[in-house]
C-alpha positions as CSV (number, residue, x, y, z in Angstrom):
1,X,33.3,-1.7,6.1
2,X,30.2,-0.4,4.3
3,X,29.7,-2.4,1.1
4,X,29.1,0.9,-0.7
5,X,32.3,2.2,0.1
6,X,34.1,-1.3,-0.8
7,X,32.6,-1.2,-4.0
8,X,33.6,1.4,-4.9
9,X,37.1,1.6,-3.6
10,X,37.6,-1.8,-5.8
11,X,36.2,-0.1,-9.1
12,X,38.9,2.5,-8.7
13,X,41.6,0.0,-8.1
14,X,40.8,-1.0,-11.4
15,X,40.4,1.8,-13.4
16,X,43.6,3.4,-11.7
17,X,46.1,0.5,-11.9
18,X,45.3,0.3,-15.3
19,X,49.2,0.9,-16.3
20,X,49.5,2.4,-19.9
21,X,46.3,1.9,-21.3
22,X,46.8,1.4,-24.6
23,X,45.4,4.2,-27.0
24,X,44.0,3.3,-30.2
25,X,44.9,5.6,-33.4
26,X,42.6,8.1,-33.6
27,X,41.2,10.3,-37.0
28,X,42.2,13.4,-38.3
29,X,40.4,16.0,-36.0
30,X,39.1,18.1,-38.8
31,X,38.1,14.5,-40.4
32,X,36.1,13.8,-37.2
33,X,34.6,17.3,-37.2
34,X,32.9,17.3,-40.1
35,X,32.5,13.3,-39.5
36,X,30.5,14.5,-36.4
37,X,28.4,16.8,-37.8
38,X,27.2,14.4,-40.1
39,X,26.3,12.0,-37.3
40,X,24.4,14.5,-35.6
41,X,22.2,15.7,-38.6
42,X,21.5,11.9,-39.2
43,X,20.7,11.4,-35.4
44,X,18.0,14.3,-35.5
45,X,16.5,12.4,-38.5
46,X,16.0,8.8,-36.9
47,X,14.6,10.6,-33.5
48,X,11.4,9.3,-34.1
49,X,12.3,6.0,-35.2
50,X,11.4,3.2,-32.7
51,X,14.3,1.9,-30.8
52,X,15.1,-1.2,-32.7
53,X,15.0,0.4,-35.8
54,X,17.5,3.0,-34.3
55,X,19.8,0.0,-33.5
56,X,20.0,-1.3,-36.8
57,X,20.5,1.9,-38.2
58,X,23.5,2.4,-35.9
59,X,24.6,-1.0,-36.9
60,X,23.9,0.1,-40.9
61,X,26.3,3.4,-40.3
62,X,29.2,1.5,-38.5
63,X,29.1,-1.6,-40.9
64,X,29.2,0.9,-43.9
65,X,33.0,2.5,-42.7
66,X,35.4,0.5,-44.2
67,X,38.7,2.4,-43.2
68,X,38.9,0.8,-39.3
69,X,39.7,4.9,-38.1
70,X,36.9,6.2,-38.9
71,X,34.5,2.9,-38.1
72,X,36.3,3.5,-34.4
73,X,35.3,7.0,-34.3
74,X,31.8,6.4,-35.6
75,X,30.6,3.8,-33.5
76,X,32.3,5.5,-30.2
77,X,30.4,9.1,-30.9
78,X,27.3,6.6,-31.2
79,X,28.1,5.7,-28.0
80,X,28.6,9.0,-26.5
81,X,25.3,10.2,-27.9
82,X,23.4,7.8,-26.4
83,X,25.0,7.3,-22.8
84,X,23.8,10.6,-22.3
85,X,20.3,10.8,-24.3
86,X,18.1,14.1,-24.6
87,X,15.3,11.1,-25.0
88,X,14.4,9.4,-22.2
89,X,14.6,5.5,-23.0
90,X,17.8,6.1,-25.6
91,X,20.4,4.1,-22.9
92,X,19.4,1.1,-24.8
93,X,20.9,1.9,-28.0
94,X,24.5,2.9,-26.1
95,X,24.0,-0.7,-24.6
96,X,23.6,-2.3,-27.8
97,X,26.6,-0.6,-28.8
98,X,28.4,-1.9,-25.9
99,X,27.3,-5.4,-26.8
100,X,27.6,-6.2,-30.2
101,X,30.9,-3.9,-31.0
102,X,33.0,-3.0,-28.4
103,X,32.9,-6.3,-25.9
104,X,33.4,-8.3,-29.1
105,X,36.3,-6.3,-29.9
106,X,34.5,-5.6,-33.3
107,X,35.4,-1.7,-32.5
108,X,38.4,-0.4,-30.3
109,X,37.9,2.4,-28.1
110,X,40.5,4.6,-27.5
111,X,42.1,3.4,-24.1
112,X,41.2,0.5,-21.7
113,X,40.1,2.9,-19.2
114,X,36.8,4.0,-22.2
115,X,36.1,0.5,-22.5
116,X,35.9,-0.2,-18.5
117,X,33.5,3.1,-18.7
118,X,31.3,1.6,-21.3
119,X,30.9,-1.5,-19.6
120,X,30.1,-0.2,-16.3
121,X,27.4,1.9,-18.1
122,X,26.1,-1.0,-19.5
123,X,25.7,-3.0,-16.7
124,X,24.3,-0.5,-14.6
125,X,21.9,0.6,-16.9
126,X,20.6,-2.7,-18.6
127,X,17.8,-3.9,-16.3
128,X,16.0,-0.9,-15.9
129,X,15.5,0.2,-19.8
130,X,12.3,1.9,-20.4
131,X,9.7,-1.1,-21.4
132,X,11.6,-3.9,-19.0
133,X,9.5,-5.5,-16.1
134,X,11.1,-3.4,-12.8
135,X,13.3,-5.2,-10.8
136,X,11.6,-6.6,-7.5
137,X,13.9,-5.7,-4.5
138,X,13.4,-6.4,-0.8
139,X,14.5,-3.3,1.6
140,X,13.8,-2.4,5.0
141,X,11.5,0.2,6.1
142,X,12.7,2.3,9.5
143,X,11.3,0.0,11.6
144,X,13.2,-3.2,10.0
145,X,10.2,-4.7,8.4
146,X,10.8,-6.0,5.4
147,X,9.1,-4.5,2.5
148,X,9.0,-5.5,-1.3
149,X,9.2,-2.8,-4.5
150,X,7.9,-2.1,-6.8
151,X,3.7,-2.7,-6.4
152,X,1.6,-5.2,-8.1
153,X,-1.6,-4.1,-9.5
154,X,-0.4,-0.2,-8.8
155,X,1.5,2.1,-10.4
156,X,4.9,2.8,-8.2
157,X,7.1,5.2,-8.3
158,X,10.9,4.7,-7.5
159,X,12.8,6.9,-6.0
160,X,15.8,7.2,-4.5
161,X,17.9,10.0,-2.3
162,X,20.2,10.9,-0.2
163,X,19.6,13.7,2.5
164,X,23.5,15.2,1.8
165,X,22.6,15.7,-1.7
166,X,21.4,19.7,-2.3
167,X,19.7,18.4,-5.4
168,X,17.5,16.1,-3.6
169,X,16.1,18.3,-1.2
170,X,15.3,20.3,-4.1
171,X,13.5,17.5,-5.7
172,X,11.6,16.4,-2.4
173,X,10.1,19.6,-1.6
174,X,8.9,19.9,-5.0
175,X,7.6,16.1,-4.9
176,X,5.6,16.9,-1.7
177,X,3.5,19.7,-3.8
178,X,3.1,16.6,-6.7
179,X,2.2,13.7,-4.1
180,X,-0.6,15.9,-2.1
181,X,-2.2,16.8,-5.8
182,X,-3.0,13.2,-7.0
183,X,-6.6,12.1,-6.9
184,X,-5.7,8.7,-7.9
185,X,-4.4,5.0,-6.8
186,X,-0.3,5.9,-6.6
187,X,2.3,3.8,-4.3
188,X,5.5,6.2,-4.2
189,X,8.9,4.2,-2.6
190,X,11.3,6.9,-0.7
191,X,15.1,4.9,-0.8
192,X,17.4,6.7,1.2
193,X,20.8,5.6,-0.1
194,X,22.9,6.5,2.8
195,X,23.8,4.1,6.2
196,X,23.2,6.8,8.9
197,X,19.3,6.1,10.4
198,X,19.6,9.0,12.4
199,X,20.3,11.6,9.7
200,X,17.3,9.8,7.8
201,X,15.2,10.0,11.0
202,X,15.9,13.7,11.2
203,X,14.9,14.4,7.5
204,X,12.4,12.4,7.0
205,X,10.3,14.6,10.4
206,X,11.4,18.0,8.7
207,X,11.1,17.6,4.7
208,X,8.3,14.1,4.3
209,X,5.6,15.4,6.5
210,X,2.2,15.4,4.2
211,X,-1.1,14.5,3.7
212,X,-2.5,11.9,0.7
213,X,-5.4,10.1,0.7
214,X,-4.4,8.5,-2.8
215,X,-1.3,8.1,-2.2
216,X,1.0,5.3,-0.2
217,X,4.0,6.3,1.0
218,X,6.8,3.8,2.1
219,X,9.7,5.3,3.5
220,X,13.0,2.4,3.0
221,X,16.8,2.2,2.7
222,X,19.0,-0.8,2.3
223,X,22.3,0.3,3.7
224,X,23.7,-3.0,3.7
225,X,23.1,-3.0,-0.3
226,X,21.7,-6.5,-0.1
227,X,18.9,-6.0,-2.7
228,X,21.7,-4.8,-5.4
229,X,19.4,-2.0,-6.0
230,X,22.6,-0.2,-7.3
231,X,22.9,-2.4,-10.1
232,X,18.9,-2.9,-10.5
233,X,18.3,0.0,-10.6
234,X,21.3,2.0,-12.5
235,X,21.5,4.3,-9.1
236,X,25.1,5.8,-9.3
237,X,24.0,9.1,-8.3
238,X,21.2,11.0,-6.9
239,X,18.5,11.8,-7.1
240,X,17.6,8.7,-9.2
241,X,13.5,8.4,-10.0
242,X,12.1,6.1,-11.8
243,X,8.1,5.4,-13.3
244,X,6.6,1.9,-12.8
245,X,2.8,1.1,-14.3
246,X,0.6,-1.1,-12.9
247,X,2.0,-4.1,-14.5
248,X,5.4,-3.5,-13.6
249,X,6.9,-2.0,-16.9
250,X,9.2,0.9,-16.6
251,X,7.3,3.6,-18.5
252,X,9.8,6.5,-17.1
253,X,13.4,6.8,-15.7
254,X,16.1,9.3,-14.7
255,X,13.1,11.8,-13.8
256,X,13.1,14.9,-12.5
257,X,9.9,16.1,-10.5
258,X,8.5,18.5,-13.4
259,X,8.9,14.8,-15.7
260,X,7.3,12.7,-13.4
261,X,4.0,15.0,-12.6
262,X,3.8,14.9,-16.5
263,X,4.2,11.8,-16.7
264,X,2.4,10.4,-14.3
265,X,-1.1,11.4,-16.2
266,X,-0.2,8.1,-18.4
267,X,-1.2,5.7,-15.0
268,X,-4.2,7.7,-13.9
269,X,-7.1,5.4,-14.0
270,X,-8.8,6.2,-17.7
271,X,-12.4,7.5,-16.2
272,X,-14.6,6.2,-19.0
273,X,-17.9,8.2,-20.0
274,X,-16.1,11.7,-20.0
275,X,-14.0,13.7,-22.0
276,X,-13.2,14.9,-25.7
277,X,-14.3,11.6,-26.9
278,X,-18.0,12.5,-26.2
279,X,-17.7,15.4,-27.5
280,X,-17.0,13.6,-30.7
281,X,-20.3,11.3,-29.8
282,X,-22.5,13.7,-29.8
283,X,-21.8,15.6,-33.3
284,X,-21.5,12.1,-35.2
285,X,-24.5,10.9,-33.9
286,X,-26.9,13.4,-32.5
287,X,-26.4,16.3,-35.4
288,X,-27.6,13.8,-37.9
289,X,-29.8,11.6,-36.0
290,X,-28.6,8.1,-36.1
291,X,-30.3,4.8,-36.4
292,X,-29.2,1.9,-34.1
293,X,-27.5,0.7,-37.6
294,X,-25.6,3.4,-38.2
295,X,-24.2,3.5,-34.2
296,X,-23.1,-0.1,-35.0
297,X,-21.6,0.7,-38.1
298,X,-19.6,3.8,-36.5
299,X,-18.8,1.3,-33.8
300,X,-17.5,-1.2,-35.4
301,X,-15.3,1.1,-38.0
302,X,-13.4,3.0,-35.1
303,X,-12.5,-0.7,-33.4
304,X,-10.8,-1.9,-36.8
305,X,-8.8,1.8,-37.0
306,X,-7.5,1.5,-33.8
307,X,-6.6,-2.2,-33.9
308,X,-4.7,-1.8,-37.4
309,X,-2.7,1.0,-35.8
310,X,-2.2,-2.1,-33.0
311,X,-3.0,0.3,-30.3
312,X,-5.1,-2.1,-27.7
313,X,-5.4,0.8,-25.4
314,X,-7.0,3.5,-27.7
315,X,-9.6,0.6,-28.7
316,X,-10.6,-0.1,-25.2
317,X,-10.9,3.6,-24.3
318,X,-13.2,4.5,-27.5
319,X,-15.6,1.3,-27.1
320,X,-15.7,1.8,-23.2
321,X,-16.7,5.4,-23.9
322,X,-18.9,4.7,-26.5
323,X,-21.1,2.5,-23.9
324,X,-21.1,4.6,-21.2
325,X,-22.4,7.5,-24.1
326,X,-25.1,4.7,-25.5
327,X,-25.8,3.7,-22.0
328,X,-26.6,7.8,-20.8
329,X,-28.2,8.6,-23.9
330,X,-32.0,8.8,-23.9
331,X,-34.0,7.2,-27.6
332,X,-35.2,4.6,-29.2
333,X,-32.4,4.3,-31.2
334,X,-29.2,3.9,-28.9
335,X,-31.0,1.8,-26.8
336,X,-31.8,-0.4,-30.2
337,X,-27.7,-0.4,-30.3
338,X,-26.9,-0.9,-26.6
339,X,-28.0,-4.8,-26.6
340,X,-25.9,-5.7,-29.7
341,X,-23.3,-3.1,-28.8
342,X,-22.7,-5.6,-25.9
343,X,-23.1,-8.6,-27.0
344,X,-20.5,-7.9,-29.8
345,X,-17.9,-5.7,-28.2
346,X,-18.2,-6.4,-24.7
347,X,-19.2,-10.0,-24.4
348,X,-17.9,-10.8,-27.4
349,X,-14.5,-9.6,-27.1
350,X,-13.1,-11.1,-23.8
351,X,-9.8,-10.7,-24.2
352,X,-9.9,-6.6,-24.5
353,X,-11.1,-6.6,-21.5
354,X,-8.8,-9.0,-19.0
355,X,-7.3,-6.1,-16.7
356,X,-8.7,-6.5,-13.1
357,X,-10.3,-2.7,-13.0
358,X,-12.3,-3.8,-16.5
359,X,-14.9,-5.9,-14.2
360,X,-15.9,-2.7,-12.1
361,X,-15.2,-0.3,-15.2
362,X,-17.0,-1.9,-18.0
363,X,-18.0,-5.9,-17.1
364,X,-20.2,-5.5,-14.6
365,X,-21.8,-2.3,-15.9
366,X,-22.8,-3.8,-18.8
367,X,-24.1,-6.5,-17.8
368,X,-27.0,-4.2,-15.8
369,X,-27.7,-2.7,-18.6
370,X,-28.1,-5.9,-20.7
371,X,-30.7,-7.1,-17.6
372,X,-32.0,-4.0,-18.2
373,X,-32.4,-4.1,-21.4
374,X,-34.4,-7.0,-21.5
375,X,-37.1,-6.5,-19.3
376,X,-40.6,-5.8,-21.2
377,X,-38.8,-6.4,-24.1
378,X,-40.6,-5.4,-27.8
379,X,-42.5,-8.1,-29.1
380,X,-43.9,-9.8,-25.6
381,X,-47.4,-8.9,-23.8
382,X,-47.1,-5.8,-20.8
383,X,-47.2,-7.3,-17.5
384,X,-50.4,-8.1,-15.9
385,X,-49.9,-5.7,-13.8
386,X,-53.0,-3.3,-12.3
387,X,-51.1,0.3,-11.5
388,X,-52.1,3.5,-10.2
389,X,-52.2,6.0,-13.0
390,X,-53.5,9.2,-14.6
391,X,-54.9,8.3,-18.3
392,X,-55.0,11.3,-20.3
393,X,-57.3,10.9,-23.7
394,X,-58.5,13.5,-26.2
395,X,-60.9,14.2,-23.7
396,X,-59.1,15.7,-21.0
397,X,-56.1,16.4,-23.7
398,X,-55.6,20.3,-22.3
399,X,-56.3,19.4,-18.8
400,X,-52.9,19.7,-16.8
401,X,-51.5,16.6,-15.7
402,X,-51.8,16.8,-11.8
403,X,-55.5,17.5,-11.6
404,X,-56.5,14.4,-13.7
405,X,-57.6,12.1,-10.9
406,X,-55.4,8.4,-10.5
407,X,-57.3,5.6,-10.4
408,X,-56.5,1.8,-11.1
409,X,-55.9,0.6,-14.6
410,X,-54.7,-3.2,-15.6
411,X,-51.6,-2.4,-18.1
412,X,-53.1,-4.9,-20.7
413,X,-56.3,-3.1,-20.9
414,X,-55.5,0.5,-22.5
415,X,-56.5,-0.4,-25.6
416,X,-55.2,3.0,-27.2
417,X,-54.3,3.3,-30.4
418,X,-51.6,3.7,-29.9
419,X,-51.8,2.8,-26.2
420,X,-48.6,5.2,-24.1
421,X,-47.4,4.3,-21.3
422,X,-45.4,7.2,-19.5
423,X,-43.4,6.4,-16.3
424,X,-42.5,9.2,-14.7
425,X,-41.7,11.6,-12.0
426,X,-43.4,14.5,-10.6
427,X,-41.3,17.5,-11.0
428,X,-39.1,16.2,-13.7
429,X,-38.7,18.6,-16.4
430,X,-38.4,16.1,-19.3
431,X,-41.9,14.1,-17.9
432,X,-43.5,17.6,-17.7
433,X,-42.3,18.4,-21.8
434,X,-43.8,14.5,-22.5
435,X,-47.3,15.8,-20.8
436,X,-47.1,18.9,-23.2
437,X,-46.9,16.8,-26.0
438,X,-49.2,14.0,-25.7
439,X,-51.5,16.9,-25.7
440,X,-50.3,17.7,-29.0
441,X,-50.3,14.0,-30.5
442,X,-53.9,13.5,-28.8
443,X,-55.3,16.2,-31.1
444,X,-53.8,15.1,-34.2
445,X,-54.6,11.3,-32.6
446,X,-58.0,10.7,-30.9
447,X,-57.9,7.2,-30.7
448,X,-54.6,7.5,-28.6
449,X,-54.6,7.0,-24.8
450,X,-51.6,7.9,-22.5
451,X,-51.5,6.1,-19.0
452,X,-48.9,8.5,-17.0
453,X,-47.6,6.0,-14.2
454,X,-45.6,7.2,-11.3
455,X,-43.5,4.0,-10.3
456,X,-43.7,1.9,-7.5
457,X,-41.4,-1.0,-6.2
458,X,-43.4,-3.5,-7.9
459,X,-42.7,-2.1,-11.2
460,X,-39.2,-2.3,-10.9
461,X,-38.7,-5.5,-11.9
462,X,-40.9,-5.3,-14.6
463,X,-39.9,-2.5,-16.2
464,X,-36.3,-0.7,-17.1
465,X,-37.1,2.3,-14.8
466,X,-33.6,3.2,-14.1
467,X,-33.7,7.3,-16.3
468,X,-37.4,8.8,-16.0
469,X,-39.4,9.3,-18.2
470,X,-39.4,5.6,-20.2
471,X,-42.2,5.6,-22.3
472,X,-43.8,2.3,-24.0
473,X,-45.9,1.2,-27.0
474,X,-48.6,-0.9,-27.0
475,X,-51.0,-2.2,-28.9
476,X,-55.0,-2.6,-28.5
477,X,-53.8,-6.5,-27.5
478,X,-51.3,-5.1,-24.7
479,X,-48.3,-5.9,-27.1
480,X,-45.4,-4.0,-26.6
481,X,-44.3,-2.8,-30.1
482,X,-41.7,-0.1,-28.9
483,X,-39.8,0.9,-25.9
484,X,-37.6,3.9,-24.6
485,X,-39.9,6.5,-26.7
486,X,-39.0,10.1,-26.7
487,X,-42.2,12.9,-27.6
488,X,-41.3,16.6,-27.9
């Protein structure tokens, strides 16, 4: 026979031959009324509370009856309240009920047949609480290959069906629409619960047919129930769903589809160097025109906030932007920041970055821009380099940039003063704004010479050329004294 079935047939042996279950004295119902009114007001005021602290206080309102009637009654409407929670995650306070008052026989429920109820709840429900590492089952998919749940290094989601159960065809076709929209990195694990491969076959063809690039979809069923996913997995009816992150926590269970497409924003890759954060970038630093000082500063205050509120995530998402916002901005001064912005944050904080997607994301990125960084670096002599170059002077100030003729120039011999040097592009718009205004500076400058270079593979790896224009300082002596210039 079907284990299922057996299983089953044996639980209601038990609850069923319990012969007069004995019934505990109950309160006055006008008593409990008003008794559970009370406990619901004082429920709505500890929502928020973390779950822990909503244990103790549970334990706080039980301890504190002292007539045995109504310490019965209070800790079993606790129970009640949170068996069937309007927050997701809540099981675990019914379960800590369960534990430390009525197994210990602390608290009597009314009748045997409540207490065989709240331990079945219990121990269907206590290894997949919200913040537990997911179960890892084995199940077969239809070709009997073996296939392990949930994934490692991807977010999974769980969920389990049966194709007699109205609800669940409900669910899949709405899960289809959801699964064909992601854009990101998803494994989703379709459990049939039932034993008859054929029926599966059947809907599986008609209601599973899609099309996901981002998604991997592993059709399974164990119908022997080998895997205990039943107990695992808290699956006593369907449809059962369930949200695992990347790490294997349980960040969401007992979804529905609209809960799960919400949800499921929380495992999406974070896509550094975008969003409202930037946004935020650009007013504190840009409006008032920050020094490389002041970037560090900013930097370094927004790390402490979000590490006092110990939230590791926020702190990696508002550094990581922050360098990919120092590495696309253009001046002097964020590119005065960038080099110690990554040496202290970066290299110097290892451990906020130890996920595997942090090499490719942030590691590795910033490492190119710290070789970048330190080519031609301020202080050292220009490269003895002989280029190809148009050198604009107070001379020929007014004359447009592509009729002064190119000829060969050594870098270390401008001798301006200042000396320029402009690496650009033809038919970029910023290089054409830097041409207008060395014309401007040249006037108000004589002695000033600007070499406009257009760059060749020789130069580049000399010379950070990866955003056009980069414009240089140098002295009579060919001495870099600044780099990554800006002239409007």
């Amino acid at each position: 026979m079907h284990r299922l079935l057996s299983r089953l047939l044996t639980t209601l042996t038990v609850v069923f031959t319990l012969s007069a279950p004995i019934r505990a004295q109950q309160l006055d119902s006008a008593k409990a009324a008003a008794m559970d009114a009370k406990l619901e007001e004082y429920f709505r005021a500890i929502e928020l509370l973390p779950l822990e602290d909503k244990m103790a206080e549970c334990d706080f309102l039980v301890e504190s009856c002292g007539d045995s009637l109504l310490r019965n009654h209070v800790a079993s409407y606790i129970y009640q309240h949170y068996s069937k929670p309007r927050i997701m995650g809540e099981e675990a306070v019914a379960i800590h009920m369960v534990d430390k008052w009525f197994e210990s026989g602390k608290v009597k429920l009314n009748s045997d047949f409540e207490l065989l109820g709240a331990r079945m709840f219990a121990q269907f429900n206590r290894n997949s609480l919200l913040g537990m590492k997911a179960p890892l089952l084995t199940m077969e998919d239809s070709e009997g290959q073996k296939v392990s749940l949930p994934s490692e290094g991807r977010a999974s989601v769980i969920y389990f069906y049966d194709v007699s159960c109205a609800k669940c065809k409900l669910t899949t076709i709405m899960l289809r629409q959801i699964l064909e929209s992601i854009d990101f990195p998803l494994d989703f694990y379709a459990v049939y619960t039932g034993v008859n491969h054929d029926e599966w076959d059947s809907y599986r063809k008609e209601r599973w047919s899609l099309k996901t690039e981002a998604v991997n979809i592993y059709h399974l069923w164990d119908p022997e129930i080998d895997s205990n996913y039943q107990m695992e997995y808290g699956v006593i009816e369907t449809p059962q769903m369930l949200l695992v992150d990347k790490d294997g926590i349980i960040i969401g269970r007992k979804l529905d589809a609209d809960a799960l497409s919400r949800l499921l924003e929380s495992v999406r890759p974070y896509d550094y160097g975008s969003g409202e954060t930037l946004s935020l970038f650009k007013m504190l630093f840009e409006e008032d025109g920050s020094d490389a000082e002041a970037i560090l500063n900013a930097a370094a205050y927004m790390k402490k906030l979000a590490l006092e509120r110990k939230d590791s995530v926020l702190c990696k998402h508002l550094i990581g932007d922050l360098f990919y916002y120092l590495s696309d901005s253009q001046g002097e001064e964020y590119k005065k920041a960038l080099l110690p912005f990554i040496e202290q944050h970066i290299e110097g904080d290892p451990a906020l970055w130890s996920e595997a997607e942090d090499v490719a994301a942030i590691i590795a990125p910033a490492q190119m821009e710290k070789e970048l960084l330190s080519r031609a670096p301020v202080g050292s002599r220009i490269a003895p380099l002989r280029v190809t170059g148009r050198l604009k002077t107070v001379r020929n100030a007014e004359q447009p940039l592509e009729e002064i003729k190119p000829r060969k120039i050594r870098l270390r011999a401008l001798k301006g003063s200042p000396g320029w040097i402009v690496f650009h592009s033809p038919g970029c718009s910023s290089c054409a704004e830097v041409a207008a205004a060395a014309a401007s500076i040249l006037k108000e400058s004589p002695d000033a010479k600007f070499l406009f270079v257009e760059p060749d593979k020789k130069l580049l790896d000399q010379f950070d050329l990866s955003v056009l224009p980069h414009i240089i300082e140098v002295d009579k002596k060919g001495n870099i004294t600044r780099k990554y210039l800006t002239l409007k």
